[in-house]
N, C-alpha and C positions, 0 to 999 in steps of 0.2 A: 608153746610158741612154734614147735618144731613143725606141728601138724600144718596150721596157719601158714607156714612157709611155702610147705610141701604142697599143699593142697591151691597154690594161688600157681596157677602156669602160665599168667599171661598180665600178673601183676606191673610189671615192666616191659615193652618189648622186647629191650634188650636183654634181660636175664635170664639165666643158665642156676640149673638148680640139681647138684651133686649131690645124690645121697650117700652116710658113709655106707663103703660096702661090706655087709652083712651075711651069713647065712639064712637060709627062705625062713619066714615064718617069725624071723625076730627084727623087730622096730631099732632103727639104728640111731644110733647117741647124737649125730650128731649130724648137718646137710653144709657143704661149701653152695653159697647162695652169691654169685661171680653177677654185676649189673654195669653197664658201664655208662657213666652220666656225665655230664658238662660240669669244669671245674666252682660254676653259680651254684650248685647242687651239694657243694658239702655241708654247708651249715644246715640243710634240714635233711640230711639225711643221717647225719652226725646224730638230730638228735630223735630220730629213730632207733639207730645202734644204741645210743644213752638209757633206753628208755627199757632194754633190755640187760643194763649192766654185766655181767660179768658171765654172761650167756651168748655174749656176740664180742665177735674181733674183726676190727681193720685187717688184713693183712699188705694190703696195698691200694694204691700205689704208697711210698714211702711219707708223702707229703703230709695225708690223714692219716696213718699211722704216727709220724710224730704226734699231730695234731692233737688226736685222741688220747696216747696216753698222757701228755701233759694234762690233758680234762682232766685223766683219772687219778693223777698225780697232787693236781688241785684238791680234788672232792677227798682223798685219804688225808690228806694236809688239816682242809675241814673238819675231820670225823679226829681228826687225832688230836686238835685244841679243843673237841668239844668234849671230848673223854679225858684231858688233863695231861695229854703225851702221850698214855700209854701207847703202846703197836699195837694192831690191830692182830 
């Protein structure tokens, strides 16, 4: 997914695509991918980030951050009636 990211430079106008920084020659773990969109825009971008699970983070603004972990708080809720309680 990293590559996909990194390789789209004009995916959005607005976005800004941070790779982490690395020493030469080695592929880095991970990119801050910074877009800034109209508050009509979380529900489908929410579920882009979703689609990616535990590979991608809200960090801000605070509002899709709550937003999203309640999602994520949902879907282990789900996994853990379907498994009988156990933790994951």
């Amino acid at each position: 997914m990293m590559v996909f990211i990194q390789e789209g430079d004009l995916r959005h106008p607005s976005q800004k695509i941070i790779p982490e920084p690395v020493p030469k020659n080695t592929q880095p773990t991970y990119v801050d991918y910074h877009v800034q969109l109209p508050p009509r825009s979380l529900r489908e971008f929410s579920f882009w980030v979703a689609r990616h699970l535990d590979h991608a983070q809200f960090i801000a603004p605070a509002h899709w951050v709550k937003s999203h972990h309640q999602a994520a708080q949902r879907l282990v809720q789900r996994y853990e009636q379907h498994l009988g309680g156990t933790k994951i």
